[in-house]
DRENDO-1510 file (C-alpha; in Angstrom, 1 decimal, always signed):
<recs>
REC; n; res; u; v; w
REC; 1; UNK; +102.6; +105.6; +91.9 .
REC; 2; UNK; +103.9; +104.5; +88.5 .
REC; 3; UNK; +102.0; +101.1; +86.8 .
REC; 4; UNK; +104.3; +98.4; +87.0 .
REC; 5; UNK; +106.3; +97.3; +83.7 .
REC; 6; UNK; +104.2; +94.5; +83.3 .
REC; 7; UNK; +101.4; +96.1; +82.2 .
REC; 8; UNK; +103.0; +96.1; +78.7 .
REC; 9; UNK; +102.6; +91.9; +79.0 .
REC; 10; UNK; +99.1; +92.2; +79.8 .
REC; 11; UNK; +98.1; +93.2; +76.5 .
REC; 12; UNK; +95.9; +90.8; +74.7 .
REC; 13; UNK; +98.2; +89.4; +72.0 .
REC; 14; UNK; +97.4; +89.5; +68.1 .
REC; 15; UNK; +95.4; +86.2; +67.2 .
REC; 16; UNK; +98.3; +85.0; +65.3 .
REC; 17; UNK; +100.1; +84.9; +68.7 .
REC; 18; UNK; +97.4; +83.6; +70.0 .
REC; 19; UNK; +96.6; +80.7; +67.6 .
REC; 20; UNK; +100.5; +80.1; +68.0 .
REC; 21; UNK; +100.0; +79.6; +72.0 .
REC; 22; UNK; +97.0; +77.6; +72.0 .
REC; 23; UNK; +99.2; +75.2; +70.2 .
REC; 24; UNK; +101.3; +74.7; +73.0 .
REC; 25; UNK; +99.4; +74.7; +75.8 .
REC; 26; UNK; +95.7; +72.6; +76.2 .
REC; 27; UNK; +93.5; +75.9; +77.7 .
REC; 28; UNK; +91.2; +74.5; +80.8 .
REC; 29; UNK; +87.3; +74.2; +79.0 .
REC; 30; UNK; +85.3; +77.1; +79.5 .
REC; 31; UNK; +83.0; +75.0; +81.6 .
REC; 32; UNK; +85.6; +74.3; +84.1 .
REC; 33; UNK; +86.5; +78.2; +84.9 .
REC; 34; UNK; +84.0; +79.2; +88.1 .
REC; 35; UNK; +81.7; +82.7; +87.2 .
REC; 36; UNK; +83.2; +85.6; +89.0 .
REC; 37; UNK; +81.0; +87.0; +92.1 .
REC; 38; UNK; +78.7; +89.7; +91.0 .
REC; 39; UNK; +80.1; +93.1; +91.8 .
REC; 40; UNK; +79.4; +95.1; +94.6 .
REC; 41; UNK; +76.1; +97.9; +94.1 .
REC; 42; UNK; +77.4; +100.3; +92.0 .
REC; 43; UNK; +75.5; +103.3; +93.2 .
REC; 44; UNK; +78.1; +105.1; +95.4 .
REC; 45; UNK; +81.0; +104.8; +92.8 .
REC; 46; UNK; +82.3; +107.7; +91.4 .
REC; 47; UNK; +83.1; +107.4; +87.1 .
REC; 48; UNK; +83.4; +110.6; +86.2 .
REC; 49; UNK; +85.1; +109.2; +82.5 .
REC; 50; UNK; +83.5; +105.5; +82.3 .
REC; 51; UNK; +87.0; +104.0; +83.4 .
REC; 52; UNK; +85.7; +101.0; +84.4 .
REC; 53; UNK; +85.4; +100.0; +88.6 .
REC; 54; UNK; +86.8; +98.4; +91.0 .
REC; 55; UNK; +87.5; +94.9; +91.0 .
REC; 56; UNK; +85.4; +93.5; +94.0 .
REC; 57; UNK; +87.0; +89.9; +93.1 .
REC; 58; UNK; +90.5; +88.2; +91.8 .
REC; 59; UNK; +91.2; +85.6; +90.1 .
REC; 60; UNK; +93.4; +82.7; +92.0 .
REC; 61; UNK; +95.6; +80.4; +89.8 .
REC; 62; UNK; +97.4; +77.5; +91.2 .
REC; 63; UNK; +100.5; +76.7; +89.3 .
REC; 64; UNK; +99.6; +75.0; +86.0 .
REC; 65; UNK; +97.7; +77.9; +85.3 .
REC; 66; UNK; +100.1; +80.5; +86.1 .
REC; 67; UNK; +102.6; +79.1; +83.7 .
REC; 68; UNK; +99.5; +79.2; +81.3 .
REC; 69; UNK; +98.9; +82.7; +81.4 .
REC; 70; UNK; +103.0; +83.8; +81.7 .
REC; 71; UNK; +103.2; +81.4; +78.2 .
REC; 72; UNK; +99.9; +83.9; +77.0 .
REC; 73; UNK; +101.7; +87.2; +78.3 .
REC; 74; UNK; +104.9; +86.3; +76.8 .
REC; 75; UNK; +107.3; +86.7; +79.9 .
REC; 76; UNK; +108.7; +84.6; +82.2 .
REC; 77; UNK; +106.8; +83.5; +85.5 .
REC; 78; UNK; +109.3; +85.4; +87.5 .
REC; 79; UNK; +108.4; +88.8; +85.4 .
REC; 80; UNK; +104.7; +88.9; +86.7 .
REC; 81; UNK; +105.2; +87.9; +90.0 .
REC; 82; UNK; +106.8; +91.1; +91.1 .
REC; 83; UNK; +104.2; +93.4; +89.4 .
REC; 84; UNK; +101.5; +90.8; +90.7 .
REC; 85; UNK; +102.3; +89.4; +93.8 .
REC; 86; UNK; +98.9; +87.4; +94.4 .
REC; 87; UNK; +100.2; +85.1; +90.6 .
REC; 88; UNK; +102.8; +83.6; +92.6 .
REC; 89; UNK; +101.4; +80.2; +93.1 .
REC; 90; UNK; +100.8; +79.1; +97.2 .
REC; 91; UNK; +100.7; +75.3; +95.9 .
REC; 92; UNK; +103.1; +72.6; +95.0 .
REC; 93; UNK; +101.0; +70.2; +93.0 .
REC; 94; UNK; +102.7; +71.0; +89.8 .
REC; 95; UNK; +101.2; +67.5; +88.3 .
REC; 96; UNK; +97.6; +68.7; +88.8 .
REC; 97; UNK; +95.4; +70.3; +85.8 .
REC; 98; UNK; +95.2; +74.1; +85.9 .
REC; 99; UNK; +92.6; +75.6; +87.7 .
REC; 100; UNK; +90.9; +79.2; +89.1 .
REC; 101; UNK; +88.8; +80.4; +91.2 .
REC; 102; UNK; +87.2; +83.6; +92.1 .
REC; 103; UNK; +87.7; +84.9; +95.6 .
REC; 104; UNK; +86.1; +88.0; +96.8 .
REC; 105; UNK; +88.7; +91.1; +98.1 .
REC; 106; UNK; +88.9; +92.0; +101.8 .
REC; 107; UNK; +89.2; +95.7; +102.6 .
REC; 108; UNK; +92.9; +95.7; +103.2 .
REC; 109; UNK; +93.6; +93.8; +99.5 .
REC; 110; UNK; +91.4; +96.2; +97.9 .
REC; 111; UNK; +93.3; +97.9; +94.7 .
REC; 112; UNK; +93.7; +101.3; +93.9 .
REC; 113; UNK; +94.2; +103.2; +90.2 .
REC; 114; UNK; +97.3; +103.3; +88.8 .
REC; 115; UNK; +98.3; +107.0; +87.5 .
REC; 116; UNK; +96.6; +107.4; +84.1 .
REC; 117; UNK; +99.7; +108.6; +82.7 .
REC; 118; UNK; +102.0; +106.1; +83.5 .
REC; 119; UNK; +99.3; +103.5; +82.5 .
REC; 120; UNK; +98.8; +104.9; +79.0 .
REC; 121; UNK; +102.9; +105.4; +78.5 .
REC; 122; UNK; +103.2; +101.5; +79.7 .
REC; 123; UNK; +100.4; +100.0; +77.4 .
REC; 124; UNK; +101.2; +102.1; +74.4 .
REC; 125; UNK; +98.7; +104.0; +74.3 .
REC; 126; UNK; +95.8; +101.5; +74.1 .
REC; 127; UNK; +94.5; +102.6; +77.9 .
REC; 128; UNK; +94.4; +104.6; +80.3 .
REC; 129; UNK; +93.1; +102.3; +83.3 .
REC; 130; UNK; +94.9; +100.1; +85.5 .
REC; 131; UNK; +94.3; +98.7; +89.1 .
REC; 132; UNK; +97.3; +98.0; +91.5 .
REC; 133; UNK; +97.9; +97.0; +94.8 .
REC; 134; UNK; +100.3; +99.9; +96.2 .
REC; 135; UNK; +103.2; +100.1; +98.2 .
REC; 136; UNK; +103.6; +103.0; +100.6 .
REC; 137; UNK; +106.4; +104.6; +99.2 .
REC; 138; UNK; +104.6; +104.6; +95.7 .
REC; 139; UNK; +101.9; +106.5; +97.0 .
REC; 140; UNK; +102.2; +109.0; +94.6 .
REC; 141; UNK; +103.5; +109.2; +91.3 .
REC; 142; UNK; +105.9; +112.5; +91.4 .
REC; 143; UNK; +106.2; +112.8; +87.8 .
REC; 144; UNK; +102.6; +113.1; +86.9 .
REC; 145; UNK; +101.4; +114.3; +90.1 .
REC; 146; UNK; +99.0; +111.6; +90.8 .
REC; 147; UNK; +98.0; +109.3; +93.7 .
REC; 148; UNK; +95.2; +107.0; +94.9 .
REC; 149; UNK; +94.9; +107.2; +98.5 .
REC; 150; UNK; +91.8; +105.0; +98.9 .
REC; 151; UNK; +90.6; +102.3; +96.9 .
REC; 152; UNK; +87.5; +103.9; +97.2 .
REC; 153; UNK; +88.4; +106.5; +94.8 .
REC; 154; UNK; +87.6; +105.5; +91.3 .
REC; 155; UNK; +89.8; +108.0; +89.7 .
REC; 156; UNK; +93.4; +109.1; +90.6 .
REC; 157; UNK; +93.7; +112.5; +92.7 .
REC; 158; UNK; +95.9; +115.0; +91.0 .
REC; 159; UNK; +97.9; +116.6; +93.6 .
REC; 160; UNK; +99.7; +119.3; +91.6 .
REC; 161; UNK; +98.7; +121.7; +94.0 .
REC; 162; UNK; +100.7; +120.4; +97.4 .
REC; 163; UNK; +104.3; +120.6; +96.4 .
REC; 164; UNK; +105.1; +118.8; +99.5 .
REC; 165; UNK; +104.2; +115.6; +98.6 .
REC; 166; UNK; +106.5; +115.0; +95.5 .
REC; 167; UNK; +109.7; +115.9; +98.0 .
REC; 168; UNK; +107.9; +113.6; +100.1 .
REC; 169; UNK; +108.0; +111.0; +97.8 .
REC; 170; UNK; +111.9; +111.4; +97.2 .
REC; 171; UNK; +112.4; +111.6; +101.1 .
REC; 172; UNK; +110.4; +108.3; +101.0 .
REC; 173; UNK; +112.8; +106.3; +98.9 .
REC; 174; UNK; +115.7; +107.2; +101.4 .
REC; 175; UNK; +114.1; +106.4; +104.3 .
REC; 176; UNK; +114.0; +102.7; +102.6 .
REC; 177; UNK; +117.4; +102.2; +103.3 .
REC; 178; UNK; +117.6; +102.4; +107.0 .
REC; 179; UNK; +117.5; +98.9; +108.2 .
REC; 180; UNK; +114.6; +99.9; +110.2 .
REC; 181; UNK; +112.6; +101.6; +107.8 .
REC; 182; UNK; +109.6; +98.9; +108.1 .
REC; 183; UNK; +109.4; +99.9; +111.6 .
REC; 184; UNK; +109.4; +103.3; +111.9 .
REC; 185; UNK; +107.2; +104.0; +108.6 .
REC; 186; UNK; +104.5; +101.6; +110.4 .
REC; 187; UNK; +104.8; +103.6; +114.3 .
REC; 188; UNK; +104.7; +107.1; +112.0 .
REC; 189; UNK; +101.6; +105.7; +109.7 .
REC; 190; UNK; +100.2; +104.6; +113.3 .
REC; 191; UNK; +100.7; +108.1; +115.1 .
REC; 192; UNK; +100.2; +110.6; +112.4 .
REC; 193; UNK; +96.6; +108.6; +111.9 .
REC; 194; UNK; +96.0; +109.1; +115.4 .
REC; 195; UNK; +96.6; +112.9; +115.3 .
REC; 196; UNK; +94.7; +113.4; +112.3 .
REC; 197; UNK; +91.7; +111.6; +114.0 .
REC; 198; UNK; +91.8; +113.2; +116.9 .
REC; 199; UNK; +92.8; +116.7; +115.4 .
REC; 200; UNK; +96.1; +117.5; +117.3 .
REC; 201; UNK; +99.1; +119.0; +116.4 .
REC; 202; UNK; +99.3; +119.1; +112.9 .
REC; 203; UNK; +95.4; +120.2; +112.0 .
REC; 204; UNK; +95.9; +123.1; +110.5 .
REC; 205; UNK; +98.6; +122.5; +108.0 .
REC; 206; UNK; +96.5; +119.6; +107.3 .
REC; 207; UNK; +93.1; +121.2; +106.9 .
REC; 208; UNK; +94.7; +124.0; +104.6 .
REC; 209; UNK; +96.3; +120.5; +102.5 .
REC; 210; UNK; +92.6; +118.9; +102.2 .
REC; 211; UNK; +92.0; +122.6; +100.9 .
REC; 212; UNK; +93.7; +122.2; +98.4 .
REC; 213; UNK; +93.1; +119.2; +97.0 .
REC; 214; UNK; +89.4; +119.9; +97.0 .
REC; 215; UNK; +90.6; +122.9; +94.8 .
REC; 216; UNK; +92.4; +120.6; +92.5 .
REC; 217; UNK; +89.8; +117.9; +92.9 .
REC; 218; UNK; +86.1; +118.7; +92.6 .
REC; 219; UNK; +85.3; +115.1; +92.1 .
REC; 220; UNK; +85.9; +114.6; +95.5 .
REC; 221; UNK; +83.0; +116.2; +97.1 .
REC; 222; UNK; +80.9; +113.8; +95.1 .
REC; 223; UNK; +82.6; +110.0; +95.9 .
REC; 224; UNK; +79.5; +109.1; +97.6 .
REC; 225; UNK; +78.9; +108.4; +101.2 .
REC; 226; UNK; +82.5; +108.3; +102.5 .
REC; 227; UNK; +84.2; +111.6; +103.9 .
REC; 228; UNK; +86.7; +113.3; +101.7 .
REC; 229; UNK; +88.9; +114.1; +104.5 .
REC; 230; UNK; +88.9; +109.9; +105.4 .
REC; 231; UNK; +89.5; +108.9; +101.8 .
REC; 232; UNK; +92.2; +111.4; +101.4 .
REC; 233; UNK; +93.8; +111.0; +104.7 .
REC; 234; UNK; +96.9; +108.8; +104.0 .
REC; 235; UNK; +97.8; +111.7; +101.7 .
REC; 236; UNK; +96.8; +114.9; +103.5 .
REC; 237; UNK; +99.2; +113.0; +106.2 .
REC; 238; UNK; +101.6; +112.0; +104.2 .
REC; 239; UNK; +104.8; +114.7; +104.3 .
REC; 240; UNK; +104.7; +114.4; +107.3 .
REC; 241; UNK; +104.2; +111.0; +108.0 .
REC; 242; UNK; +107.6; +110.6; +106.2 .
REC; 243; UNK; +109.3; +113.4; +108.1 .
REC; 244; UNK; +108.2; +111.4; +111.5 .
REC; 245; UNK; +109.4; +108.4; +109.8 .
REC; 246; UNK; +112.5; +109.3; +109.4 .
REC; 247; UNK; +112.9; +111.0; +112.5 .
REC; 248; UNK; +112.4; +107.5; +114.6 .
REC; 249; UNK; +114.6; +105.7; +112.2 .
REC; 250; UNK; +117.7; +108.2; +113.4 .
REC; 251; UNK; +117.0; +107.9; +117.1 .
REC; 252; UNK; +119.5; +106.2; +119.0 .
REC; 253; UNK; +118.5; +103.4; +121.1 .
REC; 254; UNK; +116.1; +103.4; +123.9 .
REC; 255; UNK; +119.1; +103.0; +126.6 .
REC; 256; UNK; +120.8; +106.0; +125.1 .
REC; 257; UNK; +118.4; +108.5; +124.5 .
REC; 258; UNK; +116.3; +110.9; +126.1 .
REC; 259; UNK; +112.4; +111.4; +125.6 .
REC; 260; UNK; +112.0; +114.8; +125.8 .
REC; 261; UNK; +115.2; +115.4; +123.5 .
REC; 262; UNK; +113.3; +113.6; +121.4 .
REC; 263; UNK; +110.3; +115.2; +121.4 .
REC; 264; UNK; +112.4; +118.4; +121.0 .
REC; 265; UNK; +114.2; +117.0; +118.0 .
REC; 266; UNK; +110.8; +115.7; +116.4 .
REC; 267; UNK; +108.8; +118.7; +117.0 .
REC; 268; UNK; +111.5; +120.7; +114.9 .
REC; 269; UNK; +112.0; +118.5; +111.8 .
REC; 270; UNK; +108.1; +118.5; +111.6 .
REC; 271; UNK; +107.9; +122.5; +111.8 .
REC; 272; UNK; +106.6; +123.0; +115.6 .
REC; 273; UNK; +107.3; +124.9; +118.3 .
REC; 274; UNK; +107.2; +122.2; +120.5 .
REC; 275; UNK; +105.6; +119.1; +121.1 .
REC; 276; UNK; +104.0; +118.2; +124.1 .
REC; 277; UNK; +102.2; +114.6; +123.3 .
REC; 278; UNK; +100.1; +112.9; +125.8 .
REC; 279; UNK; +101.0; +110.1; +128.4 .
REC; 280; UNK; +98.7; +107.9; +126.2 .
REC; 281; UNK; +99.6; +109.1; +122.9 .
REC; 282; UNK; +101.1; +106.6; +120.3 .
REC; 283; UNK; +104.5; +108.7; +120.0 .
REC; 284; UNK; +105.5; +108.9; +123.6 .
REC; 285; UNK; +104.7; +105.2; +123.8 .
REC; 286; UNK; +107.1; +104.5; +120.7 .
REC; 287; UNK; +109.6; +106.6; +122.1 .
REC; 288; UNK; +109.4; +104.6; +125.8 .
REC; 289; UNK; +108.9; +101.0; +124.2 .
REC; 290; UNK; +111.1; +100.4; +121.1 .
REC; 291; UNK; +113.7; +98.0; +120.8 .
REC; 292; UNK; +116.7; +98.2; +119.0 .
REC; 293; UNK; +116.7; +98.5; +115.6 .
REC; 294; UNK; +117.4; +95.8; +113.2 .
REC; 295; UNK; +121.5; +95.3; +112.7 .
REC; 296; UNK; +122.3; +96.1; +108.5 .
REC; 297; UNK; +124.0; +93.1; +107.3 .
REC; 298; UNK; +127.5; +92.9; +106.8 .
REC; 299; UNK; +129.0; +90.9; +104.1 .
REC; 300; UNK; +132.5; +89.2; +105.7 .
REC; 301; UNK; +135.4; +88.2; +103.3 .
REC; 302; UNK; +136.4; +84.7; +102.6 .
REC; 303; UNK; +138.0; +83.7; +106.2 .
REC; 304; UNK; +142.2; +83.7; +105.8 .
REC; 305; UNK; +143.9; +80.3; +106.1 .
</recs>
């Protein structure tokens, strides 16, 4: 779960730098910039080192000030937009006067801490805090043995002690090139959820697993009203999550496989015996219902005369 390289450009820049960019560019007035939403109660948030909280708002540019702030940062439009996906303007009125506005998070855009580590190598030392939106196969950062399952969770979890979830990780960034990676990470995220609601099949690895992040963790007995084993869920899950993953992805084709072959061949990747889902459970569905995957694209020669 590594900060993105851009974090270098968001440092503030020297006010020589800045005197020579407010030369360039006419800033909007202060009076014209809306006030930002008052946070949400602060009561249930864990800051066990002051590192600031999470942002409960973001700031909307449209395009006139987005190319104000990449002149500010020093890098090219194209540079931030990767590392901040919401910069990328949704309007076309590049004649208009730069503008923002403050719009309040939903719970799936909420953002989660970047790994202290990686933040204080990528900001030169100047901080340690840094808010992200993830990706699931950055989950957690192997090299510092970090990850931020829940944007609930005001400070990273150190998972040192589950050396599962750094091969995880690895296994992750293969599974990305199957052409139907998308597809089968979603169905595994889908079903492994469901079993660890429900407590079947894998509980007891993952009981032992929440064990030991608690070990690891003390802080997170004390995140406030939310269950540790919900906000730690996606990673308790996650090794095998990935391992499920990439079972689907290698099935044949609905028309030329078999179910319980299936089930067979899943149920020993994952470590079990045997695996004996239910008629309504999400896995024997996916196994019954899936289409064929996406083809990988070919790229053709130049045709011959």
């Amino acid at each position: 779960m590594a900060a993105d390289p851009v974090s270098r450009a968001g440092r503030v820049p020297c006010p020589a730098a800045a005197r020579r960019s407010n030369r360039l560019i006419r800033p909007t007035p202060r009076r014209d910039l809306p006030a930002a939403p008052a946070p949400a109660p602060r009561r249930h948030r864990h800051r066990p080192h002051g590192h600031g909280t999470l942002p409960a708002a973001e700031l909307h540019l449209n395009h006139n000030a987005a190319r104000h702030l990449a002149v500010l940062a020093h890098a090219p439009l194209p540079h931030l937009t990767p590392a901040l996906p919401r910069l990328a303007p949704n309007d076309y009125a590049h004649n208009t006067e730069a503008a923002a506005r403050w719009t309040r998070l939903e719970a799936g855009q909420q953002p989660v801490r970047a790994c202290t580590l990686c933040t204080r190598h990528q900001s030169h030392g100047a901080t340690d805090t840094a808010w992200i939106h993830p990706t699931p196969h950055r989950l957690v950062c192997p090299r510092h043995h970090q990850a931020a399952p829940d944007p609930r969770l005001a400070s990273p979890v150190h998972t040192w002690a589950v050396p599962q979830l750094p091969a995880a990780h690895h296994a992750h960034q293969r599974l990305l090139r199957h052409p139907g990676a998308a597809t089968a990470w979603t169905a595994a995220r889908a079903i492994t959820t469901r079993w660890h609601d429900h407590q079947q099949h894998l509980t007891h690895r993952w009981h032992t697993r929440l064990n030991q992040l608690y070990a690891a963790n003390p802080h997170l007995i004390t995140t406030g009203s939310a269950s540790p084993a919900l906000l730690t869920r996606d990673l308790v899950t996650y090794p095998e999550t990935v391992t499920l993953a990439r079972a689907l992805a290698a099935l044949p084709n609905r028309q030329h496989r078999d179910t319980d072959n299936a089930l067979a061949l899943i149920a020993r990747q994952l470590g079990l015996a045997r695996l004996t889902p239910a008629v309504n459970d999400p896995l024997r569905a996916f196994l019954t219902h899936t289409r064929r995957w996406p083809a990988p694209m070919v790229q053709r020669g130049p045709a011959k005369a």
